[in-house]
N, C-alpha and C positions, 0 to 999 in steps of 0.2 A: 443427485446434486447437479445444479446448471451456475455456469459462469456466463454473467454479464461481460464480456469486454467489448473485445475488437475494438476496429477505429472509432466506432459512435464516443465512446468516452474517450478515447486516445484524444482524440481533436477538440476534446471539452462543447459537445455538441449539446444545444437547449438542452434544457430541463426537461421540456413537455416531449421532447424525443425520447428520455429516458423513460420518464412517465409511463409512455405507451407502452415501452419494451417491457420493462417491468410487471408492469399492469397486467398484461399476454402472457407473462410465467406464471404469476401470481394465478389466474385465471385458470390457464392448461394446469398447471398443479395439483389445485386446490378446488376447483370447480368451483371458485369466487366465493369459497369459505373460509379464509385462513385461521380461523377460529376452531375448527373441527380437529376432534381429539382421537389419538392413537390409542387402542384399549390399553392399558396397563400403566403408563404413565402418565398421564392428561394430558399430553402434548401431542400436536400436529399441524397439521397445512406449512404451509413455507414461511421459515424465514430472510428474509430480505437483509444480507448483508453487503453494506460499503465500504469496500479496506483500500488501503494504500497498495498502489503497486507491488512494494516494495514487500508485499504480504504475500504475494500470491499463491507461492509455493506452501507456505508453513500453513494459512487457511486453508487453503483445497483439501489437505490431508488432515485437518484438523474439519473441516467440513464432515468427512466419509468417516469419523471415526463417530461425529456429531450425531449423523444417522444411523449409524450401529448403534447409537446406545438409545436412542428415540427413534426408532421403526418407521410411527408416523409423521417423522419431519422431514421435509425435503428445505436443504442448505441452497439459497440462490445469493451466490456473489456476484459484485459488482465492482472492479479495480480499476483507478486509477488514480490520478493525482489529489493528496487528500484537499487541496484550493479547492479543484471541482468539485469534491464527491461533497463538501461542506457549501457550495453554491447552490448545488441539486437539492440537497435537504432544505435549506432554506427557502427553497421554491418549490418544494411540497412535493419530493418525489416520494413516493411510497417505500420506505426503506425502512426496516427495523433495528437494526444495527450499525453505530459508525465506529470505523478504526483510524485512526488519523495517524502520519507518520510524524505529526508535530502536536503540541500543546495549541501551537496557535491557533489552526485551522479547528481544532474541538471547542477552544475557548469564542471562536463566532457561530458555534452552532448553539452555545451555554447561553450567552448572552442572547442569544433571538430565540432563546425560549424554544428551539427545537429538538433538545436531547436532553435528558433527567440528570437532575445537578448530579453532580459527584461520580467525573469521570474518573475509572481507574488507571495509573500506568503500567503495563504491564510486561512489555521488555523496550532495551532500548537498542539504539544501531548507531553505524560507526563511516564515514565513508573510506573509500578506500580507493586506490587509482586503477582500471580497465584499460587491459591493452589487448590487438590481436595475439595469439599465440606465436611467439617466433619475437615479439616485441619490435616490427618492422622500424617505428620512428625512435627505438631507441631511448626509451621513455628512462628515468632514474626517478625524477622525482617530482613534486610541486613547482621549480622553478622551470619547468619544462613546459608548463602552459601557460608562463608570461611570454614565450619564445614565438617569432613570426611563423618558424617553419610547419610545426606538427600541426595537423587534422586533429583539433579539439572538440568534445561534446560536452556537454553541462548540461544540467535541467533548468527549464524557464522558474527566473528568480520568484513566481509566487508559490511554487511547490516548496514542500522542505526540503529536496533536495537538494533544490537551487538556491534556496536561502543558506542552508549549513553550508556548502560550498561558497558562498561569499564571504561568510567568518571566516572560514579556513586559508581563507586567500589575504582576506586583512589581517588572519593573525600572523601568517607568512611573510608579508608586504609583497605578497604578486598582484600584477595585475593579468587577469586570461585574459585570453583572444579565444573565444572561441570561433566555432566556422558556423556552428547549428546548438541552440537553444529546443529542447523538448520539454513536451509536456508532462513527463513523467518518467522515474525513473527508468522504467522496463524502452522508451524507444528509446533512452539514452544507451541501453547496454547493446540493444538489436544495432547501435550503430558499431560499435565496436567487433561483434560479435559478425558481423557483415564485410567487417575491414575495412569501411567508409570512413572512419577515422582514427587517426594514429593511439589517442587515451581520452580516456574518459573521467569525470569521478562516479561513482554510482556507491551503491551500499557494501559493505562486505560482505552481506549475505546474497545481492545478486551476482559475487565473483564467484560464490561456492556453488550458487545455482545455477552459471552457468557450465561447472565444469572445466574439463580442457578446452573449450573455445572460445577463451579467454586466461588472459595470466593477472592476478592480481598483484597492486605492489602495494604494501602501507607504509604511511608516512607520519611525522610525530604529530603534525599539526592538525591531526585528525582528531584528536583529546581535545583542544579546545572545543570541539562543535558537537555534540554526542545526543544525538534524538530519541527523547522520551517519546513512545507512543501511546495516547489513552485510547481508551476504549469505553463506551457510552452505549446504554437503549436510546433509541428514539422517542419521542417523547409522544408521537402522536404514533407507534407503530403498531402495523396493523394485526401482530402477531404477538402481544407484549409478554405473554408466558414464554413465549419459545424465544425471544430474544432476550428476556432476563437470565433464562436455561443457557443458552448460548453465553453470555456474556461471564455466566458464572464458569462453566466451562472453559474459557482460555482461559480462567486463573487457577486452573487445576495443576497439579504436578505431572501430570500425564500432556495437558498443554505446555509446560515449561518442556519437557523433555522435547517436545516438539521444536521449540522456539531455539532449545542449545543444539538442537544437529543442526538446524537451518544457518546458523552462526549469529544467532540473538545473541545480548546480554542478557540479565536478570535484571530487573528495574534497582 
């Protein structure tokens, strides 16, 4: 199993850079057959998954269990902000698989015709406040990133991150300040997790996955904003057994069990 990250998608770099990197797994993989079948179950060559940041942990290990039960598949993800990763598909990156952390970002890949109607939701997420461990700025609650003084992060408002974070703030009546706008969840948490700023909002499942180096706090007005995630084939993918296989597999109870340690809901 290979992860697409790093900064290439961090920084929401062209398509056609994705493209190529892709194209070079898909290639080294598969020797430019992703068609080619594992003896026993008819599936193989790679599948090409795009998930939401906010995935990364619960796919990875849902990835390696993907390959234990299909020999001949090798899992390649792709994570970051589902805005981007639903930009890339629309400009024709070779991807078999999309996970979106919002309804919205699936519903413009539905509409342009580039993923098979009838996405499923399959759990849902919650934000929750990130502080360094020791809670330096003293953080308590939501009304603390209408305040001048703390080192605030948020996610840039076209990801779900940053859009549930703007409900949460209108349902509140705050208004933040932040100091830095990211592209996706996960540099939002590296910033906290670095001590570069006092809180954050991020998901409740990136406070659990980051452990002790970070404290999380929850707050009520987290209920109004609460992100359903779906999950879709691609519609032009280049692997469309093993991404059907795939997709049927996160809605397995052996996927749910995955998704409740990571601190999913259930749809």
């Amino acid at each position: 199993m290979k992860t697409v990250v790093g900064r290439v998608l961090r920084h929401l770099a062209p398509a056609a850079v994705l493209v190529t990197v892709l194209a070079g797994c898909a290639a080294e993989d598969t020797g430019g057959d992703p068609g080619s079948t594992a003896a026993g179950d008819g599936l193989g060559g790679t599948v090409t998954v795009f998930a939401a940041a906010s995935l990364t942990e619960a796919f990875t290990t849902l990835g390696e269990q993907f390959e234990e039960a299909h020999p001949g598949v090798d899992v390649v993800f792709s994570f970051a902000g589902s805005s981007a990763l639903a930009e890339q598909i629309r400009q024709g990156a070779p991807a078999d698989v999309f996970a979106s952390a919002a309804p919205r970002n699936m519903e413009q890949v539905v509409t342009s015709g580039d993923v098979t109607t009838g996405p499923v939701t399959f759990v849902r997420n919650r934000l929750e406040i990130a502080v360094p461990t020791g809670n330096p700025g003293s953080i308590s609650g939501l009304a603390d990133f209408g305040r001048p003084e703390p080192r605030i992060a948020l996610c840039a408002e076209q990801v779900p991150c940053g859009a549930t974070a703007d409900k949460v703030f209108t349902a509140a009546g705050v208004t933040p300040q932040p100091d830095t706008r990211e592209p996706d969840v996960k540099a939002v948490l590296t910033k906290v997790t670095l001590g570069e700023v006092d809180a954050a909002l991020v998901y409740r499942t990136d406070v659990r996955s980051a452990g002790d180096t970070v404290t999380g706090i929850e707050f009520p007005e987290a209920d109004e904003a609460i992100n359903d995630y779906p999950i879709a084939p691609v519609a032009a993918a280049p692997n469309p057994a093993a991404a059907a296989a795939f997709v049927d597999f996160v809605l397995t109870p052996q996927a749910r069990s995955v998704f409740a340690t990571a601190g999913f809901d259930a749809p």
